[in-house]
PyMOL CGO cylinders between C-alpha atoms (Angstrom):
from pymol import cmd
from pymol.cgo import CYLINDER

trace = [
    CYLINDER, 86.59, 191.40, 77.63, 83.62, 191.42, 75.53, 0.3, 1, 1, 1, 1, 1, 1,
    CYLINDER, 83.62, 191.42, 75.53, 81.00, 194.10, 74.63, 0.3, 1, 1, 1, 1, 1, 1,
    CYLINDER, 81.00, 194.10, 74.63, 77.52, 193.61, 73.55, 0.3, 1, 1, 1, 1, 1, 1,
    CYLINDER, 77.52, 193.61, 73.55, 77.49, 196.45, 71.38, 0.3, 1, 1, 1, 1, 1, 1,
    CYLINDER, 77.49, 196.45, 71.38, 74.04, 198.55, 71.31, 0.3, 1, 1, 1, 1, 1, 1,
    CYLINDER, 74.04, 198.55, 71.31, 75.50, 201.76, 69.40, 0.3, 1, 1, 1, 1, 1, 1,
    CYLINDER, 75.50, 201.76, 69.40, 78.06, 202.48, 66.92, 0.3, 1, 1, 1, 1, 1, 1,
    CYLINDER, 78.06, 202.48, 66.92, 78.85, 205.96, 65.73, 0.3, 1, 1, 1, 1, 1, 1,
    CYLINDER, 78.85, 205.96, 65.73, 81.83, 207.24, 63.50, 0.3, 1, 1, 1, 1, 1, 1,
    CYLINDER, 81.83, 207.24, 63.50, 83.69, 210.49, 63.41, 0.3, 1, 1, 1, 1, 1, 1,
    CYLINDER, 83.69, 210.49, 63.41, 86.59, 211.50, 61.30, 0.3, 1, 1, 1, 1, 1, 1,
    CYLINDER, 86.59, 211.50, 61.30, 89.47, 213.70, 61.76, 0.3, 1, 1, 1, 1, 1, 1,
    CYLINDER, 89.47, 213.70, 61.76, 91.48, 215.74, 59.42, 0.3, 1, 1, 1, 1, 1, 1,
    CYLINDER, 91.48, 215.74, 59.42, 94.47, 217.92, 59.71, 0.3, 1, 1, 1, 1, 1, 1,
    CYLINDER, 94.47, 217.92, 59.71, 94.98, 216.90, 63.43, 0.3, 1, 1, 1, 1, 1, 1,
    CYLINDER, 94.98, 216.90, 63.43, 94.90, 219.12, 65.92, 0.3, 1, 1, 1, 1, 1, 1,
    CYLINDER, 94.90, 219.12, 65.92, 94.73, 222.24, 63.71, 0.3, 1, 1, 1, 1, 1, 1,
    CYLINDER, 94.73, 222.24, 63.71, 92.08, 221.01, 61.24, 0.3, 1, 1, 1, 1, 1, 1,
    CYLINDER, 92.08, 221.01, 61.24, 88.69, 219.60, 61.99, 0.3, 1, 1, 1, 1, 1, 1,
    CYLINDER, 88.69, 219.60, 61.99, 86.44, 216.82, 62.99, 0.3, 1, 1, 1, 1, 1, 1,
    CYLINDER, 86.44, 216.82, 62.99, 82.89, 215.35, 61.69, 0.3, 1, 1, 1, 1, 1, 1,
    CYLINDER, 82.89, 215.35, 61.69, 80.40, 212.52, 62.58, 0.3, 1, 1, 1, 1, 1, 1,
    CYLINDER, 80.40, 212.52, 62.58, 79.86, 210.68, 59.58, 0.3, 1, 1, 1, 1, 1, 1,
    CYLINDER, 79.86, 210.68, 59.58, 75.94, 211.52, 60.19, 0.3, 1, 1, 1, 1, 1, 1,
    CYLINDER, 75.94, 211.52, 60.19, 77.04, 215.45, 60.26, 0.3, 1, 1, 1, 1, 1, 1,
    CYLINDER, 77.04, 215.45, 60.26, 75.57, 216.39, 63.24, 0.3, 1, 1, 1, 1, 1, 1,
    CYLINDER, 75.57, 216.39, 63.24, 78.31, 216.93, 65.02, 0.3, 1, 1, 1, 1, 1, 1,
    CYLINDER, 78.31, 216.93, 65.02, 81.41, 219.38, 63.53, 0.3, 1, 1, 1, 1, 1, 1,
    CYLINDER, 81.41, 219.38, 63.53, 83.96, 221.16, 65.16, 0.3, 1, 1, 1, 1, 1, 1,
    CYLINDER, 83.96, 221.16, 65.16, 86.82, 223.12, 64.15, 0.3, 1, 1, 1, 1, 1, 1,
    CYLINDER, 86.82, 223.12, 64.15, 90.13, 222.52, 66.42, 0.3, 1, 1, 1, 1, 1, 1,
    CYLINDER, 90.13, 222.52, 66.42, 93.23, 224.15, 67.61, 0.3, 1, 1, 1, 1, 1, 1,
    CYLINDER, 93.23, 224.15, 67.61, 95.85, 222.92, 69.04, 0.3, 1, 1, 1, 1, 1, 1,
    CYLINDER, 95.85, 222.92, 69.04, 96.46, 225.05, 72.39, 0.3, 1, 1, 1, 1, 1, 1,
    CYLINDER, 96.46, 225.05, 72.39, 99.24, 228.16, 72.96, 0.3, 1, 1, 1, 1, 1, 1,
    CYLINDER, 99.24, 228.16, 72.96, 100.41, 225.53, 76.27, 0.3, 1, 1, 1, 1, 1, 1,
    CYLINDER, 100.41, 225.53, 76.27, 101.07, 222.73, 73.64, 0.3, 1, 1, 1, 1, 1, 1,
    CYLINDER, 101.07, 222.73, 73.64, 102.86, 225.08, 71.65, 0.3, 1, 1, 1, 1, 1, 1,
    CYLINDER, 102.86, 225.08, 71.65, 99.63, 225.73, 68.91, 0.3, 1, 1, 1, 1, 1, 1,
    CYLINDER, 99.63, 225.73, 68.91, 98.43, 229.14, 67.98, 0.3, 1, 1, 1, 1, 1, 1,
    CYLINDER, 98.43, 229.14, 67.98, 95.37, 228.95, 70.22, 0.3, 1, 1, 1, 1, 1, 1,
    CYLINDER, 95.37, 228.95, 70.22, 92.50, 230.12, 68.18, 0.3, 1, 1, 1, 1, 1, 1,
    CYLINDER, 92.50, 230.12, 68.18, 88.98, 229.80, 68.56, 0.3, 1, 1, 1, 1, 1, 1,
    CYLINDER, 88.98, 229.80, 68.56, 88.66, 225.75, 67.78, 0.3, 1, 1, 1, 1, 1, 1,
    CYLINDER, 88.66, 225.75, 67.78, 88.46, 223.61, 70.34, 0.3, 1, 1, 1, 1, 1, 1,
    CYLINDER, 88.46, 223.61, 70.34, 90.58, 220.44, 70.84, 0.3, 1, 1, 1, 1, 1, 1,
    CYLINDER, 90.58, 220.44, 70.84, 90.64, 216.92, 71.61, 0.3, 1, 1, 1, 1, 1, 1,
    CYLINDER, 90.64, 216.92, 71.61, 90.57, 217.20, 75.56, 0.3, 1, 1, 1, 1, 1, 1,
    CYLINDER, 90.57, 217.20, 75.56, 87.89, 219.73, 75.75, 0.3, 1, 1, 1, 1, 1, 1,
    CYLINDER, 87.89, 219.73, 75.75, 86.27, 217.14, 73.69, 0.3, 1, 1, 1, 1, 1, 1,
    CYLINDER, 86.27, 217.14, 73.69, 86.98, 214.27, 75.87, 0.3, 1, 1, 1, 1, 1, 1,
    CYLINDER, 86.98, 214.27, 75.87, 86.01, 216.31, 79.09, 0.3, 1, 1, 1, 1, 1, 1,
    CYLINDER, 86.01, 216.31, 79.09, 82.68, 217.16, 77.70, 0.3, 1, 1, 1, 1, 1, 1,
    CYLINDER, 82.68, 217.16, 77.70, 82.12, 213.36, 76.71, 0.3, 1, 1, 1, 1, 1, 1,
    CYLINDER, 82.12, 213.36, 76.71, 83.74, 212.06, 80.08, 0.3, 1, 1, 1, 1, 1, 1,
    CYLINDER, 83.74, 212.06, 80.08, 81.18, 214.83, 82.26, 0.3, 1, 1, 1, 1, 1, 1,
    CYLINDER, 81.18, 214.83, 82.26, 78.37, 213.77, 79.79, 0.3, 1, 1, 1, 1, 1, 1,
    CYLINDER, 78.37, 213.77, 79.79, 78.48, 209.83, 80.42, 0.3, 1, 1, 1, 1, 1, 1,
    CYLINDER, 78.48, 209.83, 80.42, 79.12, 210.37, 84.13, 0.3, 1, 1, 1, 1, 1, 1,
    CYLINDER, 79.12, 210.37, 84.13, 75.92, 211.95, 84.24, 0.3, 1, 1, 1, 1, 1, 1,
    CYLINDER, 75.92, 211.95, 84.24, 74.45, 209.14, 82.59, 0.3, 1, 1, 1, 1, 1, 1,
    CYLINDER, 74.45, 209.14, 82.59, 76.16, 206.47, 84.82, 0.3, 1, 1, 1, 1, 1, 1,
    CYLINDER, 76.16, 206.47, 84.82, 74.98, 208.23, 87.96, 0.3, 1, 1, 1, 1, 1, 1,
    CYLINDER, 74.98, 208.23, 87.96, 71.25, 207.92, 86.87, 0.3, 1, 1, 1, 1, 1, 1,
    CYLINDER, 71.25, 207.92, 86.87, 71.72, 204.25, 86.19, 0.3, 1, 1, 1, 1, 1, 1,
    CYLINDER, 71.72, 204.25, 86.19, 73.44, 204.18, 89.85, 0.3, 1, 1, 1, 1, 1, 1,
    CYLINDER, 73.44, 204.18, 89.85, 70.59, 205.83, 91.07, 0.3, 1, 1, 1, 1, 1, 1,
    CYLINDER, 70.59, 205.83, 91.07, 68.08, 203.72, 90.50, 0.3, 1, 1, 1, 1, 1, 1,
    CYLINDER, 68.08, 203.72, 90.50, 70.11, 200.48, 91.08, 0.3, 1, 1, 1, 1, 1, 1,
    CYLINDER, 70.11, 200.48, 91.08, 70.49, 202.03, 94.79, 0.3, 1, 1, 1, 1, 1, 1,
    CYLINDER, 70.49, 202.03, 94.79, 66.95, 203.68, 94.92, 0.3, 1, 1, 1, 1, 1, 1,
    CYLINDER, 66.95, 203.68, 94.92, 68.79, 207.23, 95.61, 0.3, 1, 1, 1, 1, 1, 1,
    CYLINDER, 68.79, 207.23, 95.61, 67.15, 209.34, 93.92, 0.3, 1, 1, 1, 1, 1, 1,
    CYLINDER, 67.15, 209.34, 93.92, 69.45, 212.16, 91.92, 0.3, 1, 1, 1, 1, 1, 1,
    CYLINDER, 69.45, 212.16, 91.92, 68.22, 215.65, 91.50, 0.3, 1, 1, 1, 1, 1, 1,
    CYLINDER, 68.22, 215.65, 91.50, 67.46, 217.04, 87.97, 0.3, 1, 1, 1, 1, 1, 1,
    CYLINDER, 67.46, 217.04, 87.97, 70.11, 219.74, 88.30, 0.3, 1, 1, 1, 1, 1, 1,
    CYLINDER, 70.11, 219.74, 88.30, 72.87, 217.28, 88.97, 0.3, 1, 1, 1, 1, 1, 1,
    CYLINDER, 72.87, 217.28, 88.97, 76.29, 218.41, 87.38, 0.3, 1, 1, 1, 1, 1, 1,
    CYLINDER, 76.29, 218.41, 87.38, 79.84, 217.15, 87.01, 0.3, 1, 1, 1, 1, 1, 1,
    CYLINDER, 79.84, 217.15, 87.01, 82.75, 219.00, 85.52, 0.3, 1, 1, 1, 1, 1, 1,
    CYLINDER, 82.75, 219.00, 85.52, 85.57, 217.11, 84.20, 0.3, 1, 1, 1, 1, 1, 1,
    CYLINDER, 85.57, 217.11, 84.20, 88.88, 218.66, 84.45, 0.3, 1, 1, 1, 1, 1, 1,
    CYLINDER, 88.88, 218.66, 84.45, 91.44, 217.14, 81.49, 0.3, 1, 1, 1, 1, 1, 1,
    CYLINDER, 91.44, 217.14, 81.49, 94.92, 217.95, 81.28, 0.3, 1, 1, 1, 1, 1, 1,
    CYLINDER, 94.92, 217.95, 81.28, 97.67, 216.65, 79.17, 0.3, 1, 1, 1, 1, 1, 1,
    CYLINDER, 97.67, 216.65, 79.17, 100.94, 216.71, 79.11, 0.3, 1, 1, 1, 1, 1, 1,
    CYLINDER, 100.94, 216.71, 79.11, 104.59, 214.40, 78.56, 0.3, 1, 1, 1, 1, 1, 1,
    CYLINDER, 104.59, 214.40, 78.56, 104.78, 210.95, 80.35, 0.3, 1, 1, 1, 1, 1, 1,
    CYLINDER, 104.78, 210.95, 80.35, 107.84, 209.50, 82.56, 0.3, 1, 1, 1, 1, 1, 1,
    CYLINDER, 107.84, 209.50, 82.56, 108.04, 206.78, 79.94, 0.3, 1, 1, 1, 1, 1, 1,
    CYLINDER, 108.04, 206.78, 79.94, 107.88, 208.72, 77.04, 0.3, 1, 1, 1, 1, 1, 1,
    CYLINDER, 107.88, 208.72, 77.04, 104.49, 209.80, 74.46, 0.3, 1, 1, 1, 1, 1, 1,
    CYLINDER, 104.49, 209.80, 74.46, 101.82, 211.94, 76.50, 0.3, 1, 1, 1, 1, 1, 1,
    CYLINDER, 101.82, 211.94, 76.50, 99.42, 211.13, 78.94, 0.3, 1, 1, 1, 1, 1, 1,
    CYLINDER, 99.42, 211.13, 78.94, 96.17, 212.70, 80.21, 0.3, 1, 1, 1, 1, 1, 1,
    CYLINDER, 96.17, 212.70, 80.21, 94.48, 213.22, 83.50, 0.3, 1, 1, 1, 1, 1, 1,
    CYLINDER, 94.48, 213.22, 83.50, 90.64, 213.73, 84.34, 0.3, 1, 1, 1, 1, 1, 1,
    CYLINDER, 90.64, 213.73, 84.34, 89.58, 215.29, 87.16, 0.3, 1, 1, 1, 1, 1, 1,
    CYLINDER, 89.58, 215.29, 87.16, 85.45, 215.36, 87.98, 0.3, 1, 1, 1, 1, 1, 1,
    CYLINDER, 85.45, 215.36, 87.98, 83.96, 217.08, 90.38, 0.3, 1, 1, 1, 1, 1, 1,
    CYLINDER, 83.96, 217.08, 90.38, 80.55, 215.86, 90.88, 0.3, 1, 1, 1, 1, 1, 1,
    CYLINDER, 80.55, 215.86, 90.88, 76.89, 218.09, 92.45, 0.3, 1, 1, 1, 1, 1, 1,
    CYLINDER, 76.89, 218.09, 92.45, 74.11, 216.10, 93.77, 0.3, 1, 1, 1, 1, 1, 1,
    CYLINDER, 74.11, 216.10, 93.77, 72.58, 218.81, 95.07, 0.3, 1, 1, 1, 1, 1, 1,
    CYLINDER, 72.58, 218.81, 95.07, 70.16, 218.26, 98.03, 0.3, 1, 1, 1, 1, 1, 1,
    CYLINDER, 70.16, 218.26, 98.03, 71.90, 214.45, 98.24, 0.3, 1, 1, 1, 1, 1, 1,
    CYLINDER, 71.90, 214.45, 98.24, 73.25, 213.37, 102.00, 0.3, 1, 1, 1, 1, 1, 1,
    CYLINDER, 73.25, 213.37, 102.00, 76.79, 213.29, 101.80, 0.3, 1, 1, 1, 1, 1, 1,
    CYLINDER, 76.79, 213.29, 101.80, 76.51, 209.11, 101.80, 0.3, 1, 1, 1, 1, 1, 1,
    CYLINDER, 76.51, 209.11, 101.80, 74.28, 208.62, 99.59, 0.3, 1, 1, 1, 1, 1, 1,
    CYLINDER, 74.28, 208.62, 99.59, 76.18, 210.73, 97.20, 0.3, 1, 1, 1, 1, 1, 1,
    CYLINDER, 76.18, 210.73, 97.20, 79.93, 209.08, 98.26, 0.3, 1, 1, 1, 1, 1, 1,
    CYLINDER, 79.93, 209.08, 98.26, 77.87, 205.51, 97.53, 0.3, 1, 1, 1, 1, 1, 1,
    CYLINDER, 77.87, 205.51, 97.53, 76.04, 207.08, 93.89, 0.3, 1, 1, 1, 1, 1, 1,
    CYLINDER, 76.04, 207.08, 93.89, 79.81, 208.09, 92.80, 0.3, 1, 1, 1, 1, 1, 1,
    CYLINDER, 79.81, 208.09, 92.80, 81.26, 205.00, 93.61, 0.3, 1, 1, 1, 1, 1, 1,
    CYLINDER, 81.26, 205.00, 93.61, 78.87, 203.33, 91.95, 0.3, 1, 1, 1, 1, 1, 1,
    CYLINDER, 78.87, 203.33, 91.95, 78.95, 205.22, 88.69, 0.3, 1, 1, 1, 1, 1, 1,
    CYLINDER, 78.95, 205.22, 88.69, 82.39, 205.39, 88.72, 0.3, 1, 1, 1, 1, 1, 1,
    CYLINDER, 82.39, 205.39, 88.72, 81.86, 201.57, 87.75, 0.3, 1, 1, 1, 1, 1, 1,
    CYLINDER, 81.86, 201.57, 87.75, 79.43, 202.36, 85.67, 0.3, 1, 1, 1, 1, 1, 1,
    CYLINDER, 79.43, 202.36, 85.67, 80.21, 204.76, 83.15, 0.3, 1, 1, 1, 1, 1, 1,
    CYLINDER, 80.21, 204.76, 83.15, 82.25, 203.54, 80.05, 0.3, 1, 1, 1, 1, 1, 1,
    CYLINDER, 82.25, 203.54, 80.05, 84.95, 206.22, 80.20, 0.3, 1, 1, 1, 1, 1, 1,
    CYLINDER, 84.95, 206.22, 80.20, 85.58, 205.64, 83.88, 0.3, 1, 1, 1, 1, 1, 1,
    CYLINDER, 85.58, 205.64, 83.88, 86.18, 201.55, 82.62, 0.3, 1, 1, 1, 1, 1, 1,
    CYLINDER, 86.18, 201.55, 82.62, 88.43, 202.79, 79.41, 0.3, 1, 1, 1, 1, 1, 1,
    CYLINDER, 88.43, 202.79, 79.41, 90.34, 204.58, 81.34, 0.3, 1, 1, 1, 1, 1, 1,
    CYLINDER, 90.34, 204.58, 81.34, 90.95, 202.70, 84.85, 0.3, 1, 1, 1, 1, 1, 1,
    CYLINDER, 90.95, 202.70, 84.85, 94.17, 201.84, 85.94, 0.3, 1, 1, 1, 1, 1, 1,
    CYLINDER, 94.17, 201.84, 85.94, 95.92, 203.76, 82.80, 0.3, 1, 1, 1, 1, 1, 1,
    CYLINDER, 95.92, 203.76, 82.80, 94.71, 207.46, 83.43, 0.3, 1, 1, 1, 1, 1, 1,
    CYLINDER, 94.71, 207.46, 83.43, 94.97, 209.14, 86.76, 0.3, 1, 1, 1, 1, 1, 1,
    CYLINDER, 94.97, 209.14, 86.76, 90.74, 209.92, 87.31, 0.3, 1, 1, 1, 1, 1, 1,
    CYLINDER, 90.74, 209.92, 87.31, 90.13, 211.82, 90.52, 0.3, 1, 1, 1, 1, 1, 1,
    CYLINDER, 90.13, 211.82, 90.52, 86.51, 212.10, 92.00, 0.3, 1, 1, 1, 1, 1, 1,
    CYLINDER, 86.51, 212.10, 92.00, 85.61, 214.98, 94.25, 0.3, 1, 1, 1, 1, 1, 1,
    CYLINDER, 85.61, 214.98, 94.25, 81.88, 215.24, 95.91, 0.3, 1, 1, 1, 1, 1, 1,
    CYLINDER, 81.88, 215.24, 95.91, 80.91, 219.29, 95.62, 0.3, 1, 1, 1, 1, 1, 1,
]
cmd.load_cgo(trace, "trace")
């Protein structure tokens, strides 16, 4: 597979889940925790799959617009999707993670909505890195 690459950004980690992460640019920093359910101390950081959820909801958005006007539907302004990420140990060993979204077109016929998801869903870059390796579920609000 090849990828005409129009943007390249860089972000390092240190300390793992506990310690923090940076763009190289420095607009974006977070501090992270690792979770009480994955056997962290909690905290007030966040972590890698709130990050990935907020990307993954993000991009959605983005691939539904592009959707949109391939299919001339239009999609409202308050349109929202809210990606659910869990994680947690795999059959085969390591860990795995799940995505849930749950999409709002509000004001969008119930087709036309079913047809914009299924479009984006082939769309949006996350929904391509991640198909047939994480379990993505799609539900229409």
């Amino acid at each position: 597979m090849s990828v005409d690459v129009k943007y390249r950004t860089r972000a390092t980690a240190t300390g793992g889940r506990d310690g923090e992460a940076r763009s190289e640019d420095g607009r974006f920093a977070v501090k992270l925790s690792t979770p009480k359910e994955l056997g962290g101390p909690g905290g007030d950081g966040s972590n890698p799959e709130q990050l990935f959820a907020a990307g993954y909801s993000a991009c959605f958005i983005g691939a539904l617009k592009v959707a949109g006007g391939q299919l001339k539907i239009r999609v409202p302004q308050d349109v929202a999707v809210t990606a659910t990420v869990g994680i947690g140990p795999r059959a085969a060993g390591g860990f795995g993670i799940t995505a849930d979204l749950e999409i709002s077109l509000p004001g969008v016929e119930r087709a036309d909505a079913e047809r914009l998801v299924a479009a984006a869903h082939q769309i949006c870059p996350y929904s391509n890195a991640t198909r047939n390796n994480v379990d993505v579920g799609l539900t229409i609000a």
